[in-house]
FIBANU-204286 format. One line per field, with one value per residue (C-alpha): residue number from 1; residue in one letter; z, y, x. Coordinates in pm, 1 decimal. Example, Ala and Ser with C-alpha at 12.3 -4.5 7.8 and 13.67 -1.06 7.14 Angstrom:
<rs>
resi	c(1|2);
resn	c(A|S);
Z	c(780.0|714.0);
Y	c(-450.0|-106.0);
X	c(1230.0|1367.0);
</rs>
This chain:
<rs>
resi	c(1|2|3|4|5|6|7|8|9|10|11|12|13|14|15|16|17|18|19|20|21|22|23|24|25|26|27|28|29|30|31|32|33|34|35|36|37|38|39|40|41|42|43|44|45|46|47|48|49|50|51|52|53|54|55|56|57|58|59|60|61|62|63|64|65|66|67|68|69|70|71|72|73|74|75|76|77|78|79|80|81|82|83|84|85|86|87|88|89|90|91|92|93|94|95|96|97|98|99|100|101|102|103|104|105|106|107|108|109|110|111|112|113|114|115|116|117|118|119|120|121|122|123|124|125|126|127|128|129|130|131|132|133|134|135|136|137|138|139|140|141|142|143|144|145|146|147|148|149|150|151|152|153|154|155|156|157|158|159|160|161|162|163|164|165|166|167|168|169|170|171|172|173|174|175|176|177|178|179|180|181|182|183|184|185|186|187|188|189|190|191|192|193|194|195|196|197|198|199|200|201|202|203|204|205|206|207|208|209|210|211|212|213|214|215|216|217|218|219|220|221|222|223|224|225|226|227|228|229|230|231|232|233|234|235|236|237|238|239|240|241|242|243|244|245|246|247|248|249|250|251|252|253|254|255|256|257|258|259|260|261|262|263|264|265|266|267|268|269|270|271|272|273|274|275|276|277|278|279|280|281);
resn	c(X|X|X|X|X|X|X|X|X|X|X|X|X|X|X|X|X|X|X|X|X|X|X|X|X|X|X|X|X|X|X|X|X|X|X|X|X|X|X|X|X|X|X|X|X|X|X|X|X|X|X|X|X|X|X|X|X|X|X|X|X|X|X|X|X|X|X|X|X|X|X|X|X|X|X|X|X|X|X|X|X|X|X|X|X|X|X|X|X|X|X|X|X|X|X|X|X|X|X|X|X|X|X|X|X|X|X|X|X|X|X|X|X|X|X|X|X|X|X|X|X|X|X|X|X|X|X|X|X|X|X|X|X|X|X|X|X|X|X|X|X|X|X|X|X|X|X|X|X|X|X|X|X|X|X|X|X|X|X|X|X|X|X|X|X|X|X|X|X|X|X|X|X|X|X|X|X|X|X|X|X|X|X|X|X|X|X|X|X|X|X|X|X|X|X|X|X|X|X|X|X|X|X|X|X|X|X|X|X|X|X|X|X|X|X|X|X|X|X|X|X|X|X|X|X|X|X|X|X|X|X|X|X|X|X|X|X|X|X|X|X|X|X|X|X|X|X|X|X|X|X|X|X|X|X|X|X|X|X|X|X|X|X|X|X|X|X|X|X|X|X|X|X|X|X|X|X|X|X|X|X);
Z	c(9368.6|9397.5|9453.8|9447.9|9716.8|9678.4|9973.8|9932.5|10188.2|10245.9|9979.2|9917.9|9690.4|9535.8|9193.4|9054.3|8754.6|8689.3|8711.0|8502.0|8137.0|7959.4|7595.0|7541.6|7752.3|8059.4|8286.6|8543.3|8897.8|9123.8|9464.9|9811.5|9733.1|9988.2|9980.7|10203.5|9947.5|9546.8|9520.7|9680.7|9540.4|9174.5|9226.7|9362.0|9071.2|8835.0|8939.8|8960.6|8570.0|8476.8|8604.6|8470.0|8139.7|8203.1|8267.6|7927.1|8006.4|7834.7|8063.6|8381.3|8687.4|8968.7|9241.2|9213.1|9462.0|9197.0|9096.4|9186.6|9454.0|9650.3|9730.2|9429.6|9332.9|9445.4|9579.2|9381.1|9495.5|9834.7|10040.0|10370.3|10525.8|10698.1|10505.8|10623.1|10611.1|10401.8|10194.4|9989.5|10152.8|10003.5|10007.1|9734.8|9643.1|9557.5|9314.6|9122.4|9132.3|8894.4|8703.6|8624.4|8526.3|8260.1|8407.7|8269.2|8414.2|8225.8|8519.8|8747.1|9064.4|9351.1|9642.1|9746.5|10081.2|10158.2|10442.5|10509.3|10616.2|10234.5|10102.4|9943.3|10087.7|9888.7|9817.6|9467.5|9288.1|9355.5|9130.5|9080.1|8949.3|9308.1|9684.1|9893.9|10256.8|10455.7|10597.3|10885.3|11021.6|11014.1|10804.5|10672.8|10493.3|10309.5|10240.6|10119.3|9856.2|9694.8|9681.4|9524.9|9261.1|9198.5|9202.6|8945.1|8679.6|8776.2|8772.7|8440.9|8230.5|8452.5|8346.1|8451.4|8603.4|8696.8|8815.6|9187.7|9331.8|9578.2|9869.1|9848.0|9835.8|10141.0|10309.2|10215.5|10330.9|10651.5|10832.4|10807.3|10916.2|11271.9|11174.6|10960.2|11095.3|10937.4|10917.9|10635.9|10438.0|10217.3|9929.8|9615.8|9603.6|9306.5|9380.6|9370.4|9664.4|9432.7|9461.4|9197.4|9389.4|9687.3|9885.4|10159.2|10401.0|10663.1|10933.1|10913.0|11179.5|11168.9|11326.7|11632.0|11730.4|11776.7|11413.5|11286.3|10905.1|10741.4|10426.6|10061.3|9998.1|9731.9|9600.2|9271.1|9065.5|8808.5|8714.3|8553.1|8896.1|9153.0|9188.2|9219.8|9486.9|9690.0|9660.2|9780.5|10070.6|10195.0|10235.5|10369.3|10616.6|10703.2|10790.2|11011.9|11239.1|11321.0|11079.3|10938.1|10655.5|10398.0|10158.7|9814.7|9811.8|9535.3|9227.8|8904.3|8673.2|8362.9|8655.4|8673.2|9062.3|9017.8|8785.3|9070.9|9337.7|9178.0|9110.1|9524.3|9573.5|9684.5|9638.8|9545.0|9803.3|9715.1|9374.9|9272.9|8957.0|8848.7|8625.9|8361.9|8178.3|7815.0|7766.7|7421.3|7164.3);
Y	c(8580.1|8278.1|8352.4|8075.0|8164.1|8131.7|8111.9|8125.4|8146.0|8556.9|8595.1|8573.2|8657.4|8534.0|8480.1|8548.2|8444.5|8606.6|8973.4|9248.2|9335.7|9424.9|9512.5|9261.1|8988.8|8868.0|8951.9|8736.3|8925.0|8899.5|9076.4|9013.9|9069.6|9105.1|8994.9|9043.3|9078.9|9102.1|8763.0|8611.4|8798.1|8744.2|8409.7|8361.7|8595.5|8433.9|8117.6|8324.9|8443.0|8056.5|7913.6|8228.9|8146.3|7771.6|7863.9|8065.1|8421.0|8612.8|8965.8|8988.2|9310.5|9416.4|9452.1|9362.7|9175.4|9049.8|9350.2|9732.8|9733.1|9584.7|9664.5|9734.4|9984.1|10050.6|10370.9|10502.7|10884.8|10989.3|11330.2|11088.8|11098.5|10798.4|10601.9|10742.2|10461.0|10227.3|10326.3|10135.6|10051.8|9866.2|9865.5|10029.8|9679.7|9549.9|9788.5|9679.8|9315.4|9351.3|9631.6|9356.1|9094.5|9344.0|9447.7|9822.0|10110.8|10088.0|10374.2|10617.0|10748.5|11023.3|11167.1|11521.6|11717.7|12054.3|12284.1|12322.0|12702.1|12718.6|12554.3|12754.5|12634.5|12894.4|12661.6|12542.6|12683.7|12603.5|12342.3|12232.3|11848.5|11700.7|11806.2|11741.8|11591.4|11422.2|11060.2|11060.7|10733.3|10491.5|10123.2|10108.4|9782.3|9955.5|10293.3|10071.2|9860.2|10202.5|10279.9|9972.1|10051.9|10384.7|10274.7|9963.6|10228.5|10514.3|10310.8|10128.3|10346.5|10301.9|10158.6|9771.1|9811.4|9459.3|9456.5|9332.7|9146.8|9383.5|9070.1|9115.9|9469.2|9461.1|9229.0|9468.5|9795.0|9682.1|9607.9|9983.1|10161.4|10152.5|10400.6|10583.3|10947.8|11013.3|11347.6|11242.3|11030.9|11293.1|11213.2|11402.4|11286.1|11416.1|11491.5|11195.8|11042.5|10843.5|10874.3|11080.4|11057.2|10990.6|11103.3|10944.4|11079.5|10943.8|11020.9|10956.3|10742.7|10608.3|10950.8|10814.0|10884.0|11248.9|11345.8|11609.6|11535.9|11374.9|11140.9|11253.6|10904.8|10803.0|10987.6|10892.6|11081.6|11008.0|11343.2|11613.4|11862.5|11623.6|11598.1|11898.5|11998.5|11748.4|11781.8|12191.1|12001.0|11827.4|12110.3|12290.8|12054.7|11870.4|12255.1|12354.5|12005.3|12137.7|11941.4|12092.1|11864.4|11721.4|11421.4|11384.5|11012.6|10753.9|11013.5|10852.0|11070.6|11128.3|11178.4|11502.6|11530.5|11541.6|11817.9|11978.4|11836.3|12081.5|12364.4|12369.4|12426.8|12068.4|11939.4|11609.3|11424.7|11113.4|10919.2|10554.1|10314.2|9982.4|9755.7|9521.9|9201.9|9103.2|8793.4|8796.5|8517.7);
X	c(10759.8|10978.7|11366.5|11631.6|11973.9|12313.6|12519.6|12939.4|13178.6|13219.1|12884.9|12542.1|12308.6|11940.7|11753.8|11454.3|11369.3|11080.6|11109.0|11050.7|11058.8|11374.3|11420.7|11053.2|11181.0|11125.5|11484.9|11636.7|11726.8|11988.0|11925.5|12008.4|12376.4|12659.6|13053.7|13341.6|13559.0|13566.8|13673.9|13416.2|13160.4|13284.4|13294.1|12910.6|12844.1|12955.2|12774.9|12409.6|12471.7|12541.4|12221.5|12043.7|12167.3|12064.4|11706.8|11693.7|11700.0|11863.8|11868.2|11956.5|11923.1|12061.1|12084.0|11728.4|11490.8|11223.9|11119.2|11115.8|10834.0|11133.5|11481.1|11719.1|11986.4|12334.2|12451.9|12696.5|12797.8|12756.2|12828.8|12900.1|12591.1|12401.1|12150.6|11783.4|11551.1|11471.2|11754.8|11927.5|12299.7|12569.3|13001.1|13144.2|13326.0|13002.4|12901.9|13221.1|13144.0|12873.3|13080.6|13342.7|13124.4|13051.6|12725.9|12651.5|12402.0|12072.1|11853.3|12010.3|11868.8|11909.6|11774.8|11831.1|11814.7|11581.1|11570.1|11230.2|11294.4|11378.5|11030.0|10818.7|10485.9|10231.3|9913.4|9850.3|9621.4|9245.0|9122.0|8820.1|8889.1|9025.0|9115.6|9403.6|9323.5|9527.2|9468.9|9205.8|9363.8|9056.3|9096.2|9463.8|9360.0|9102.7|9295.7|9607.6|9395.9|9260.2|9646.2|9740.7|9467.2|9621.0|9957.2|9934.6|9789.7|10056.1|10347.5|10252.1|10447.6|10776.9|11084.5|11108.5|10792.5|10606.9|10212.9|10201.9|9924.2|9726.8|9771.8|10126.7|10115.7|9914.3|10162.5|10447.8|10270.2|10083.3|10404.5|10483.9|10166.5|10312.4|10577.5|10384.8|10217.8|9855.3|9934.3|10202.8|9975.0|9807.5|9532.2|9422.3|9043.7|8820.6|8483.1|8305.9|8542.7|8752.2|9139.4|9334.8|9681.2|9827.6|10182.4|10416.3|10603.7|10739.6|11032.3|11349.5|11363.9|11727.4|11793.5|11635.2|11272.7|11312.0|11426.1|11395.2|11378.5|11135.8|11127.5|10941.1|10893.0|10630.0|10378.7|10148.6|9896.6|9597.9|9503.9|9701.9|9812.9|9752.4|10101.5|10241.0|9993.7|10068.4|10412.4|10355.5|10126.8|10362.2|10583.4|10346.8|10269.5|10611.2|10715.1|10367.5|10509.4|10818.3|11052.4|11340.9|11446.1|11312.0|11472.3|11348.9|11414.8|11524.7|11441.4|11434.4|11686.4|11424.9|11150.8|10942.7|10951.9|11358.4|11219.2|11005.8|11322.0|11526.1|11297.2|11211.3|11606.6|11708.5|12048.2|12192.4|12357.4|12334.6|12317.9|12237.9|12213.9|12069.6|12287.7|12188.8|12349.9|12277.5|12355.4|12286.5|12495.0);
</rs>
């Protein structure tokens, strides 16, 4: 992924030209973004969207860093809270950059809050097709190239989803095994050993290293149930370890685990949205 920056007095920002499909065309990204003030950032704006249109595309996103296995999204509702990690974090001036270069929400997002005291944590229902285990900690390398696998076919169907190479997967995921807990890495593996689904969790740690809440943070299935039982596992589990929280994070609106989100009794606290430019005529 090759990005192009932009530096401004009081802004930055970067390009890619190559990210995902929009509308059966390649789009343009702008990601990276930060301004002191409007000005500034309207200004370096406007300057991305003229080169973009110089290179021929005609579709731009953002905030967007390449593509959606990395950092895009604004916040735009909040209850007040801090970010939890790896959120998302921008000033509310930014957001309205993009809004008055006539940039318009094309996905919304959000990611709800759960006392675990509240979680109902009665298993699934036995199944025959798959079983849920949780990460025995042996070869990360190996464990995150059988996720990759699962992930490129799960994710296919995704809005602006791109295919990522499993090296730079690796290179994105390996970093973070460090502050990762095995006992939050759970698998749904069908009976021949293959992998039907996988979930994430992981601490909040931006609480400090003693939080108590813990992060819902990606979780993908191949077979019809995986999901939801890993979703109840996790529950189950984050509860039996003493958290008390839980964040459903970075929810895609249309999603069905903002379905199951809401069914479990979490609420909203904050929302988000990606914007896109036509730049059509």
């Amino acid at each position: 992924m090759t990005k192009k920056m932009l530096k401004a007095e009081g802004a930055r920002l970067s390009i890619y030209l190559d990210g995902p499909d929009w509308e059966g065309e390649t789009a343009a990204t702008i990601g990276d973004f930060s301004c002191q003030s409007p000005e500034a950032g309207a200004t370096l704006l406007s300057d991305a969207i003229s080169e973009i249109r110089a290179a021929g595309r005609r579709r731009i996103l953002g905030p967007m860093s390449g593509d959606t296995w990395h950092s895009y999204r604004f916040v735009t509702d909040s209850d007040g809270s801090p970010p939890f990690l790896l959120e998302p974090t921008n000033a509310p001036h930014e957001r309205e950059v993009f809004h008055a270069a006539g940039f318009t929400p094309v996905s919304r997002y959000f990611s709800s809050r759960l006392p675990l005291a509240l979680a109902d944590t009665t298993p699934s229902p036995p199944t025959d097709a798959f079983a849920v285990e949780v990460w025995d900690g042996e070869d990360p390398e190996g464990l995150f190239r059988q996720v990759h696998g699962v992930s490129v076919r799960a994710f296919a169907g995704n809005a602006f989803y791109k295919p990522i190479a499993e090296d730079e997967f690796l290179a994105m995921y390996m970093p973070v095994v460090p502050m990762m807990k095995r006992e939050l890495i759970l698998f749904a593996r069908r009976t021949d050993g293959s992998l039907a689904g996988f979930l994430f969790a992981i601490p909040n740690y931006a609480e400090g290293p003693e939080t108590r809440t813990v992060i819902f943070k990606t979780y993908a299935s191949l077979e019809r149930g995986a999901g939801r039982h890993l979703f109840h596992a996790c529950h189950s589990r984050c509860r039996t370890m003493g958290y008390e929280t839980i964040i459903h994070a970075l929810i895609h609106d249309a999603n069905q685990s903002g379905d199951r989100s809401a069914e479990a009794g979490a609420e909203v606290f904050r929302r988000y949205e990606l914007l896109g430019l036509r730049l059509d005529g």
